[in-house]
Backbone as numpy.savetxt, mean C-alpha at the origin, in Angstrom:
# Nx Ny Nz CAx CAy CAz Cx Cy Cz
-2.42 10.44 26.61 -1.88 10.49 25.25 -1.62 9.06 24.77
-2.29 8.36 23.49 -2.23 7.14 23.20 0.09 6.85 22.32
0.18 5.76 22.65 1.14 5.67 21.89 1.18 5.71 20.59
2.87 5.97 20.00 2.77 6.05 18.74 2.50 4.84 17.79
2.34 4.87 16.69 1.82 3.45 15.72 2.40 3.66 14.58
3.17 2.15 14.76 4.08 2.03 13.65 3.19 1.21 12.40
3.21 1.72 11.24 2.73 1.54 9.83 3.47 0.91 8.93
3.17 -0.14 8.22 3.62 -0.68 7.19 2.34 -0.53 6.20
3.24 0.42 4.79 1.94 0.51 3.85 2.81 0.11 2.31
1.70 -1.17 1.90 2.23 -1.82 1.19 0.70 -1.87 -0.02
1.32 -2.06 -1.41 0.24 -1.57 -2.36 1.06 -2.92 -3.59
-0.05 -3.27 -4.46 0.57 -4.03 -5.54 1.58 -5.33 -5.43
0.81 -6.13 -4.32 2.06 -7.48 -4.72 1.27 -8.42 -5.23
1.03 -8.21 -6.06 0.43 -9.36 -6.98 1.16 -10.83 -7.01
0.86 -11.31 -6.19 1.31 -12.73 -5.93 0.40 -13.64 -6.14
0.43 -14.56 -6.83 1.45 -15.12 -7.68 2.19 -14.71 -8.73
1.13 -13.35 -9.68 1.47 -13.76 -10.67 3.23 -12.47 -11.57
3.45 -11.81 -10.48 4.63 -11.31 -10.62 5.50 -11.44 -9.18
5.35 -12.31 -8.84 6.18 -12.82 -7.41 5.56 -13.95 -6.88
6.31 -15.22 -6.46 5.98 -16.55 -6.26 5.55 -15.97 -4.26
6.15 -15.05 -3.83 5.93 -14.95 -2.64 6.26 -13.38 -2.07
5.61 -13.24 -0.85 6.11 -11.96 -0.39 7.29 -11.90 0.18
8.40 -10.75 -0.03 9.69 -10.94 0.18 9.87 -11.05 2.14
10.79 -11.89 2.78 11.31 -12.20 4.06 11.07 -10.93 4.44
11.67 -9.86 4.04 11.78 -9.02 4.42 10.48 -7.93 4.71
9.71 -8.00 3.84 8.49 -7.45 4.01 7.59 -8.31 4.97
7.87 -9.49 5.31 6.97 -10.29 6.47 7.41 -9.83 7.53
9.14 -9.69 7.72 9.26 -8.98 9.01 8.87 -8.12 9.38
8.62 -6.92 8.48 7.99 -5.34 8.51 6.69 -5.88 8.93
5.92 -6.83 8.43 4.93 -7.10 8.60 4.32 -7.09 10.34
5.13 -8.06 10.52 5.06 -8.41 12.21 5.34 -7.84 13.17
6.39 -6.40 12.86 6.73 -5.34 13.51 5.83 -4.21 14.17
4.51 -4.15 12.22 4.02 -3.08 12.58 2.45 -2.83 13.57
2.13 -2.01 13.92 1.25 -1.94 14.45 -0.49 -2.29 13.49
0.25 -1.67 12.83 -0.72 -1.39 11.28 -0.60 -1.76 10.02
-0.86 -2.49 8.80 -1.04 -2.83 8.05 -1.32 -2.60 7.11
-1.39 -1.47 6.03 -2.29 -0.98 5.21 -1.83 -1.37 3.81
-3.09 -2.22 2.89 -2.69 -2.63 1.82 -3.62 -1.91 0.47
-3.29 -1.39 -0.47 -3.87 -0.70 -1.54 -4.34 -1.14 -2.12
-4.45 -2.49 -2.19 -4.56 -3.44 -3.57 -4.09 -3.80 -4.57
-4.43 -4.60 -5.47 -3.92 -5.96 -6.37 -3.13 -6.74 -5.66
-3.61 -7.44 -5.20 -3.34 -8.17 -4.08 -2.96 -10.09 -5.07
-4.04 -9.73 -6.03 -4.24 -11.07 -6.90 -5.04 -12.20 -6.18
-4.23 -12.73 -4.89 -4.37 -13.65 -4.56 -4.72 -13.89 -3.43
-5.86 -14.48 -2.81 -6.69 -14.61 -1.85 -5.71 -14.85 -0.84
-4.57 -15.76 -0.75 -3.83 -16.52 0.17 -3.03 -15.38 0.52
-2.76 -14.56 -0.06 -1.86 -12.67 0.45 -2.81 -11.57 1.36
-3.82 -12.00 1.14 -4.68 -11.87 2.08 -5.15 -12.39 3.41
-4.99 -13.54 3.11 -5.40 -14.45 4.60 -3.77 -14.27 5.01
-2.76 -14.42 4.46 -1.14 -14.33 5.46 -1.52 -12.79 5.88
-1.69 -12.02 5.02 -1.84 -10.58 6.34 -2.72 -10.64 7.18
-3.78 -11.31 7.23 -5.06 -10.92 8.10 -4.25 -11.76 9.25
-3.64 -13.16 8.78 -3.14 -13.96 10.16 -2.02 -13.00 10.76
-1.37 -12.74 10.36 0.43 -11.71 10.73 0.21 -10.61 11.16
-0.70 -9.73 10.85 -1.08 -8.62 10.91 -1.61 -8.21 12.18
-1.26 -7.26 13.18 -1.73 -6.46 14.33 -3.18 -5.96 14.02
-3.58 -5.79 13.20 -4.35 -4.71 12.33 -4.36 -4.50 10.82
-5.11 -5.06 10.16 -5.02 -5.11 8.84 -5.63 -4.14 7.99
-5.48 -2.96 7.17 -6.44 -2.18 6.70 -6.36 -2.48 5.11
-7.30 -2.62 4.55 -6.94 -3.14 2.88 -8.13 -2.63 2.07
-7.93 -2.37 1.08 -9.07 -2.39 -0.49 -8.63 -3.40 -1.54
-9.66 -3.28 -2.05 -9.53 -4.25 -3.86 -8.64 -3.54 -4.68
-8.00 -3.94 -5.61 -7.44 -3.47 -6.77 -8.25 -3.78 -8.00
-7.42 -3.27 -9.08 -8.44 -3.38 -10.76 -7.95 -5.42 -11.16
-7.01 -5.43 -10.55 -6.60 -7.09 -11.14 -7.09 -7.82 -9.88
-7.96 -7.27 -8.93 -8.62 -8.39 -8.00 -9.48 -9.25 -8.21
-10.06 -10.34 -8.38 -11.21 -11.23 -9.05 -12.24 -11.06 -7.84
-12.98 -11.91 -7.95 -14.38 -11.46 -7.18 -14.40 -12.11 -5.14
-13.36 -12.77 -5.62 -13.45 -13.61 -4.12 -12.73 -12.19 -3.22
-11.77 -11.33 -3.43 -11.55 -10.73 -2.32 -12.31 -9.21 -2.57
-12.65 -9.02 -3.68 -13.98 -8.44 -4.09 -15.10 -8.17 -3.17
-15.45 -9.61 -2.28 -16.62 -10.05 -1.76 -15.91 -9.57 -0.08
-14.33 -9.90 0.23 -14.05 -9.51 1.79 -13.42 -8.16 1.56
-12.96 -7.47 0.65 -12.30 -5.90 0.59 -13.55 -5.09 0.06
-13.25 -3.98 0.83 -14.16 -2.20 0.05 -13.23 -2.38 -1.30
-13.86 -0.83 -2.17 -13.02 -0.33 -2.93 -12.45 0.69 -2.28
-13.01 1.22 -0.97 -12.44 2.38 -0.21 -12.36 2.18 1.22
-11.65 2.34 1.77 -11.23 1.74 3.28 -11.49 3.27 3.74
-11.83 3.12 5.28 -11.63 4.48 5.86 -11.16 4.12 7.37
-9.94 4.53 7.98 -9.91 4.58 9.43 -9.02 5.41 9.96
-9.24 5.62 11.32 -8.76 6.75 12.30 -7.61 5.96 13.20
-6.10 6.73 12.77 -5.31 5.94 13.04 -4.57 6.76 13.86
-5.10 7.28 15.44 -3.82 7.89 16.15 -3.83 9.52 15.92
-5.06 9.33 15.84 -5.88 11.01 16.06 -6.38 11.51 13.77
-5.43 10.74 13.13 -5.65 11.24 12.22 -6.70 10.29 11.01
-7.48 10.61 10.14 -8.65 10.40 9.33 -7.93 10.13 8.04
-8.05 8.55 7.91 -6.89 7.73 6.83 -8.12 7.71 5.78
-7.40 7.59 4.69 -8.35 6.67 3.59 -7.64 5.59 2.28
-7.99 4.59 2.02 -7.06 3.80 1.19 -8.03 3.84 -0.01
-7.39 3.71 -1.03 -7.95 3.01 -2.11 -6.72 2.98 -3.53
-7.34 2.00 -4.58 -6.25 1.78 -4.95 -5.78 3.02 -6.10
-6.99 3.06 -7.15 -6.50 4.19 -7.68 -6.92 5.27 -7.77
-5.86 6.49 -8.30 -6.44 8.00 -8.18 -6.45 8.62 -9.39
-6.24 8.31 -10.61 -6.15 8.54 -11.95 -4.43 9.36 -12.20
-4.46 10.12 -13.33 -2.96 10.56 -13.33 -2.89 11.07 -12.47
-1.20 11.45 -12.68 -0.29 11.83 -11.68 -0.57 13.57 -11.87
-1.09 13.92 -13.57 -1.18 15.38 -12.94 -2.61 15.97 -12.53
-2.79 16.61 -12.06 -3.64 17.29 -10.84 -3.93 16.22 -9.49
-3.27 15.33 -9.34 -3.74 13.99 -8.36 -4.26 14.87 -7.03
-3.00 16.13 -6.60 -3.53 16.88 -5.31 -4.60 17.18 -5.17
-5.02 17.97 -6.33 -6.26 18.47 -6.28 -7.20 17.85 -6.54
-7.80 16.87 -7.29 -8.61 16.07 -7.69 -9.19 15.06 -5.88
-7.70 14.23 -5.27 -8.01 14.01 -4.45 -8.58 14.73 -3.07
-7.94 15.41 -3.53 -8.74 16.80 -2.59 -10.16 16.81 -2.25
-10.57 16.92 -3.35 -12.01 17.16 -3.70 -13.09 15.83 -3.24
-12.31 14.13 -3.97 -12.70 13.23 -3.97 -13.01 12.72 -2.15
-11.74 13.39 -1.28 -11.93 12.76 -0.44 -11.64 13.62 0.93
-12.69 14.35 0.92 -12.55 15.42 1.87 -12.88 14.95 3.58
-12.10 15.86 4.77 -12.16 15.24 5.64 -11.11 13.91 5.88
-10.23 14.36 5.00 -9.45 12.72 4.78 -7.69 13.82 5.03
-7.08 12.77 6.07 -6.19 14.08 6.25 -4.94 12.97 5.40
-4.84 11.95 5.46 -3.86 11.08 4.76 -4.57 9.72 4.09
-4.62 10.00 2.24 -4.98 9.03 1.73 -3.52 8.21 1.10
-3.57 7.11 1.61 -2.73 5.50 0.97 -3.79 5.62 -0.42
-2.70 5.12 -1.58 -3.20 4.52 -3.10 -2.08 3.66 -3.45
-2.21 3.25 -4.41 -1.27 2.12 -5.50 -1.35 2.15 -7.14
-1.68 1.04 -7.49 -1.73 0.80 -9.11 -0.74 1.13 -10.44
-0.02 2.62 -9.74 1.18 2.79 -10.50 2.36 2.39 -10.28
2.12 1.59 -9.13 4.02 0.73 -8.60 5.26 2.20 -8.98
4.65 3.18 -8.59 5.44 4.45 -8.54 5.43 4.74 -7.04
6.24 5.10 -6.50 6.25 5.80 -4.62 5.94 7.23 -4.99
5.22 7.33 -4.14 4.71 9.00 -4.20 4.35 9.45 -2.52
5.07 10.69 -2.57 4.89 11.09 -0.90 4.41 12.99 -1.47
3.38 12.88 -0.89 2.94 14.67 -1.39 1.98 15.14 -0.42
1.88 15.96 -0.63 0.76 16.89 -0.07 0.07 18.20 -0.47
-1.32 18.12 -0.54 -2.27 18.96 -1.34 -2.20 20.15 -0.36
-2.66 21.08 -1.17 -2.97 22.45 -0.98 -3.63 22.64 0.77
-4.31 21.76 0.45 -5.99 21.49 1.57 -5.29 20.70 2.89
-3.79 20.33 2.92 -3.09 19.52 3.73 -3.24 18.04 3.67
-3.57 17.86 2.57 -4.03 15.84 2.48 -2.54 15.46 2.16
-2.31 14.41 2.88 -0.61 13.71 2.71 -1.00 12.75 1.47
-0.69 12.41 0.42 -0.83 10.95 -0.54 0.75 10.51 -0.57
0.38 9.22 0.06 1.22 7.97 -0.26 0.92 7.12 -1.09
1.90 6.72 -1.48 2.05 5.30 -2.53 3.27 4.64 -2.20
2.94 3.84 -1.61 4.32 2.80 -1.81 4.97 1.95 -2.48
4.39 2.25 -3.94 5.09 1.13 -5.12 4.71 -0.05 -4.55
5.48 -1.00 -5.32 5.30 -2.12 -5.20 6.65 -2.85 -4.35
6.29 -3.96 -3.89 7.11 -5.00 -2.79 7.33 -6.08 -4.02
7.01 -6.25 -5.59 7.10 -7.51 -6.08 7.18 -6.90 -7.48
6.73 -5.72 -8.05 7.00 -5.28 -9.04 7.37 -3.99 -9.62
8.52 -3.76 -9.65 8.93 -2.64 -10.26 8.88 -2.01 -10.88
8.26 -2.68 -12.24 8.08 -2.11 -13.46 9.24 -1.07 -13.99
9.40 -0.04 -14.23 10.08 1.00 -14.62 10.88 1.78 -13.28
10.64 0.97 -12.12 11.38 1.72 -10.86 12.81 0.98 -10.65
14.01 1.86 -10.31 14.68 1.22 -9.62 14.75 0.23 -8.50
13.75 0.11 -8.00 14.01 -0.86 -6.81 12.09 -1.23 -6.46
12.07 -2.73 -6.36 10.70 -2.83 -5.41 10.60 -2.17 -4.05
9.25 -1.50 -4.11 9.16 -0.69 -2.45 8.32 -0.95 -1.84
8.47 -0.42 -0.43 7.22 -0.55 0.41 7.46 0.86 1.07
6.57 1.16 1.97 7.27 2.10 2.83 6.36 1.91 4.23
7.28 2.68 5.11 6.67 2.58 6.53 6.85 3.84 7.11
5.93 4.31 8.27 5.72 5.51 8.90 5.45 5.39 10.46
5.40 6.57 11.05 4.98 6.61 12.03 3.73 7.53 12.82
2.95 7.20 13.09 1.45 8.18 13.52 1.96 8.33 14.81
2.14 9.22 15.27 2.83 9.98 16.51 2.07 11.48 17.15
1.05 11.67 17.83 0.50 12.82 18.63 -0.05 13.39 17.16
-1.02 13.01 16.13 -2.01 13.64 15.26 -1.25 13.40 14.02
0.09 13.18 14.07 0.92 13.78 12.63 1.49 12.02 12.19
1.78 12.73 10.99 2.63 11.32 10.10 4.25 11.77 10.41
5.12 10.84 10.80 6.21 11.25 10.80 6.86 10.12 10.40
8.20 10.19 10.36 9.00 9.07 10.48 8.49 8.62 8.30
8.49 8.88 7.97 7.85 8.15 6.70 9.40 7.64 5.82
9.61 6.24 5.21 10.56 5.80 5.04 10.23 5.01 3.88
10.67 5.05 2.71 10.65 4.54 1.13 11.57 3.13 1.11
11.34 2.19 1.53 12.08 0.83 2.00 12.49 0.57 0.72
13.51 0.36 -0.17 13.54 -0.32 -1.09 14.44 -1.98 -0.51
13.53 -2.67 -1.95 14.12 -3.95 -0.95 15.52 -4.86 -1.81
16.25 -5.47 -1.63 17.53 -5.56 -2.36 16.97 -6.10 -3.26
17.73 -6.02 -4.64 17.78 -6.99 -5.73 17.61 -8.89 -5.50
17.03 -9.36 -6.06 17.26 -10.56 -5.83 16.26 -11.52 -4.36
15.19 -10.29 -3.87 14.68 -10.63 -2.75 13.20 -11.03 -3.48
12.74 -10.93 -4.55 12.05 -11.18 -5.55 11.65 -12.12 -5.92
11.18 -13.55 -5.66 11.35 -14.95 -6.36 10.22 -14.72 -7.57
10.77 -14.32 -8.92 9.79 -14.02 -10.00 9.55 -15.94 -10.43
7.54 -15.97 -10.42 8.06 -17.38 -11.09 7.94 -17.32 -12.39
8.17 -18.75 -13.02 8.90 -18.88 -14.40 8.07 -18.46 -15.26
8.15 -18.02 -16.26 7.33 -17.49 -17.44 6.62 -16.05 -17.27
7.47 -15.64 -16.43 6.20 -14.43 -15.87 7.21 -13.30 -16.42
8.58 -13.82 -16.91 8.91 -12.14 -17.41 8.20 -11.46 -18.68
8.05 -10.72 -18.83 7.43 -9.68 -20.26 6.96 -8.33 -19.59
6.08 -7.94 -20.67 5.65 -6.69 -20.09 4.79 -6.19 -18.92
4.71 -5.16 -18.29 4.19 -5.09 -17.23 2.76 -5.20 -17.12
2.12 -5.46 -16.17 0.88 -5.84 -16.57 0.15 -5.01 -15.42
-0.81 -4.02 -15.23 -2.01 -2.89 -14.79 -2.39 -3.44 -13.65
């Protein structure tokens, strides 16, 4: 029986340009976990190379605000087998209503798909048994109470342990000129 694997799944830190850096706190999660999984909008090439260096295991896609350089090293769709179970990432899934079912359809054989783009946390599960996560964002909130990440645990086939991290106020270094409206 393989051990369990601890997950950090993190979506939307657009760094630079709504956070000068990734929060302390999310680097520690970082280095903890077994696994890595990033959704995209990433922005910035250098948020990429710090996970690929930190990272046990890095699993990632492109986002819609990615430019062409990580374009060229990310899928738009990641696929891997993490601890008996059949993952899939990508960043977006269109609205929030029918998402179960739609993904359902889109990504069959897929027992837990990771997404992003709405910096909304979403923990569900379709008809067909597909788990969808979203872990908001680690740098932008937009309309949420708190920046998130979340982390889990793959334990004997199943997702368990699943945990909505919000991270304190003020762990954020927004740089200057970057407040206004939210940006896709």
């Amino acid at each position: 029986m393989s051990a369990a694997l601890r997950l950090l799944i993190v979506s939307d830190t657009h760094v630079p340009k709504r956070a000068r850096a990734l929060p302390a706190q999310l680097l520690k999660a970082v280095d903890e976990a077994d696994v890595v999984i990033h959704a995209g909008d990433w922005v910035d090439l250098g948020t990429l190379d710090l996970l690929e260096a930190r990272s046990k295991r890095l699993i990632g896609v492109y986002g819609n605000n990615d430019g062409p350089e990580l374009r060229e090293r990310l899928p738009e769709v990641a696929r891997a087998e993490l601890g008996g179970l059949r993952f899939a990432v990508v960043h977006e899934t269109g609205a929030a209503a029918g998402r179960e079912e739609r993904c359902a359809r889109d990504f069959p054989g897929t027992d837990v798909l990771v997404f992003g783009h709405s910096h909304i946390p979403w923990d569900s599960t379709a008809a067909s048994g597909l788990r969808l996560l979203n872990p908001g964002s680690p740098t932008d909130r937009r309309r949420q109470p708190d920046c998130t990440y979340l982390t889990a645990v793959v334990d004997a086939g199943a997702v368990t342990e699943v945990e909505l991290v919000r991270l304190p106020r003020g762990s954020v270094r927004v740089p200057r000129g970057s407040v206004g409206p939210p940006r896709g």
